[in-house]
C-alpha positions as CSV (number, residue, x, y, z in Angstrom):
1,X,-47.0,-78.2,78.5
2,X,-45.6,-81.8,78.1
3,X,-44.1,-83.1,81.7
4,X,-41.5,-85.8,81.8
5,X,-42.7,-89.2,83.0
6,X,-40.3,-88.7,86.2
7,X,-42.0,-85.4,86.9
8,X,-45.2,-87.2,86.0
9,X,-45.1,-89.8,88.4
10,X,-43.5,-87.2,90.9
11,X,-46.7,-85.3,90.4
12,X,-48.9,-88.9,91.1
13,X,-46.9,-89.2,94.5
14,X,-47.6,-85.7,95.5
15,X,-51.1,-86.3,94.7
16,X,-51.2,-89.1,96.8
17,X,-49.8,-87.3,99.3
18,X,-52.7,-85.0,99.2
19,X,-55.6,-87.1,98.9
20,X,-54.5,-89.1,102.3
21,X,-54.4,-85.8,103.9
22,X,-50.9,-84.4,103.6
23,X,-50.6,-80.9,105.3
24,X,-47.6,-80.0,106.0
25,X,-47.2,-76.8,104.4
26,X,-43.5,-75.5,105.3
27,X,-42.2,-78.4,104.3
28,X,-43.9,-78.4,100.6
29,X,-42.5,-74.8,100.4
30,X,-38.8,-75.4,101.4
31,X,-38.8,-79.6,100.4
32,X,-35.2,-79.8,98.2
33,X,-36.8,-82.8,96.3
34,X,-39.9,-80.6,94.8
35,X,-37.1,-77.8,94.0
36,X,-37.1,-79.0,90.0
37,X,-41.4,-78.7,90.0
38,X,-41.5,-75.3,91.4
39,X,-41.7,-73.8,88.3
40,X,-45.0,-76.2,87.2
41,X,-48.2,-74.4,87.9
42,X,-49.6,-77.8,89.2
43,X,-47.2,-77.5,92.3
44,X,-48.9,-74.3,93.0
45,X,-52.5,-75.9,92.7
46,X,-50.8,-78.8,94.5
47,X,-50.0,-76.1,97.3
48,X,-53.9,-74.9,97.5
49,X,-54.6,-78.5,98.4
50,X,-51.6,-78.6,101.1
51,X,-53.5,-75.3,102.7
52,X,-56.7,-77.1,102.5
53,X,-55.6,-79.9,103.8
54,X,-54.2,-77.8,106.9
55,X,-57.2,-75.8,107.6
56,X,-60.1,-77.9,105.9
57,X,-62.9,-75.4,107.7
58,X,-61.6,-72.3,106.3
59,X,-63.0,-72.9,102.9
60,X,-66.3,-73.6,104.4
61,X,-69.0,-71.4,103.8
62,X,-70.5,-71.9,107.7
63,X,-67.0,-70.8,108.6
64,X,-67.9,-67.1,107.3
65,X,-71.4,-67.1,108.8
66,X,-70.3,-64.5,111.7
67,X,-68.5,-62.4,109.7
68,X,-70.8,-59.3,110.2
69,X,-69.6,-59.4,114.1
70,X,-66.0,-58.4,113.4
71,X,-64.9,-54.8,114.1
72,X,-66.0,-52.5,116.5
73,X,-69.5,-52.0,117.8
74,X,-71.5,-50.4,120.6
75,X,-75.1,-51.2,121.0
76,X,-77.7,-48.5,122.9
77,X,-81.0,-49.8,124.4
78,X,-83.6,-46.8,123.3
79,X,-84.8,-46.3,127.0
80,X,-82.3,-44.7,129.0
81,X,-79.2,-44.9,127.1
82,X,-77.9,-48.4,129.0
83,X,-75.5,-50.2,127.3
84,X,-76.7,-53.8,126.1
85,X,-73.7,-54.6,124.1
86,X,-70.3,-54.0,123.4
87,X,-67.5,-55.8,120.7
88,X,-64.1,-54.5,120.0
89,X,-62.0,-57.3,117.7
């Protein structure tokens, strides 16, 4: 798909934007001025990079290394039945 060069340089602004660390994600979504891109898949990649931006250790794998602790759990010593641990998330 061919862009226009005014959506072109729109695109190098936004990118801009981005790469100095631009995060603000409700106004990306509701910004009047973006309203003719919307339709571009690049905004929406554009988006990803707003997300990341605004949560940059969510994408990180030692962000997932406790994983295995969520839900529910009860933990039973073997000698005399005595609690040694207890999670409820």
């Amino acid at each position: 798909m061919r862009r226009s060069a005014t959506k072109e340089q729109s695109f190098e602004h936004l990118q801009k934007a981005l790469d100095a660390g631009y995060n603000k994600l409700e106004q990306f979504d509701s910004d009047a001025h973006l309203a003719s891109l919307r339709r571009d898949p690049w905004l929406a990649k554009m988006r990803q990079e707003v997300e990341h931006n605004l949560k940059p250790c969510a994408s990180t794998p030692e962000n997932r290394q406790f994983d295995f602790w969520l839900g529910e759990w009860n933990v039973q010593t073997t000698q005399g039945g005595v609690p040694a641990g207890h999670s409820k998330n």
